[in-house]
C-alpha positions in Angstrom: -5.2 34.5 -12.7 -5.9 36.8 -15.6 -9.0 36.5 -16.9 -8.6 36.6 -21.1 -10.1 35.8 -24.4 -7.2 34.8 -26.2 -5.9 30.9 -26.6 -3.4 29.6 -24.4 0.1 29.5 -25.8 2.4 26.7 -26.8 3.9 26.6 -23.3 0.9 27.8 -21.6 -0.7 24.5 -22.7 1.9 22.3 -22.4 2.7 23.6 -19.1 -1.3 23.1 -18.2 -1.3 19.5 -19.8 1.6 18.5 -17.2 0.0 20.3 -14.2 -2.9 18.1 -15.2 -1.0 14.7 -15.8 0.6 15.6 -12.1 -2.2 15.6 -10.3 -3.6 12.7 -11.7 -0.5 10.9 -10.7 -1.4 11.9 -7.3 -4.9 11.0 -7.1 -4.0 8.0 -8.9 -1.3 6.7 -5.8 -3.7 8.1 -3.1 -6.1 5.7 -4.7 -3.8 2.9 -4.7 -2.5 3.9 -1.3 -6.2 3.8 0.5 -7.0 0.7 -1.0 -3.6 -0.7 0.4 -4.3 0.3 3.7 -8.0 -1.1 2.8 -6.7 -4.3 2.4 -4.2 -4.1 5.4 -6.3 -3.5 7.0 -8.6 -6.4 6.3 -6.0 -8.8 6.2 -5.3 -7.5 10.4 -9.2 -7.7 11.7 -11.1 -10.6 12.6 -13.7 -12.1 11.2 -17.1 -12.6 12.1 -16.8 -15.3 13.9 -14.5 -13.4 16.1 -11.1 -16.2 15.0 -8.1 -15.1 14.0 -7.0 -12.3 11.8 -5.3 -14.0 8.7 -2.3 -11.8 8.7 -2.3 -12.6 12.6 -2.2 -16.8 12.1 0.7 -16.0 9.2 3.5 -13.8 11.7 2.4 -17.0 14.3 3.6 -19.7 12.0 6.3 -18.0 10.6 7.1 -17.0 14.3 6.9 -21.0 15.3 8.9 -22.3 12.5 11.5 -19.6 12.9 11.6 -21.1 16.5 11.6 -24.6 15.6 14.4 -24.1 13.3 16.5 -22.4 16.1 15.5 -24.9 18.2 16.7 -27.6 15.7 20.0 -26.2 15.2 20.7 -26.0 19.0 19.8 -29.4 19.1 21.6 -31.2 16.1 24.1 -29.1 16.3 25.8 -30.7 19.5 
């Protein structure tokens, strides 16, 4: 880059200003995107008690009423 004394131009600076409003895009949904996996994260790991994860005991009961319902429509439905 040149080094120079004189101001930017018209589309120098808009061109900087967008550069600019791009990259803070991008640090703005890396930031969102670490604190997703953050909270995934969170949601997955036990606590200190060593029970189970949240997200865990949530798949398990949608898991059992999934096979409850099957198991209902197998039955009632003879």
């Amino acid at each position: 880059m040149e080094n120079r004394d004189e101001p930017l131009t018209k589309d120098e600076r808009a061109e900087l200003e967008q550069l600019r409003a791009e990259k803070a895009a991008r640090e703005r949904a890396s930031i969102q995107e670490r604190k997703a996996v953050e909270r995934e994260r969170r949601l997955m790991e036990p606590g200190d008690d060593l029970s189970m994860p949240t997200g865990q005991k949530i798949v398990l009961i949608a898991v059992a009423l999934l096979a409850a319902a099957g198991i209902a429509m197998i039955v009632l439905g003879h």
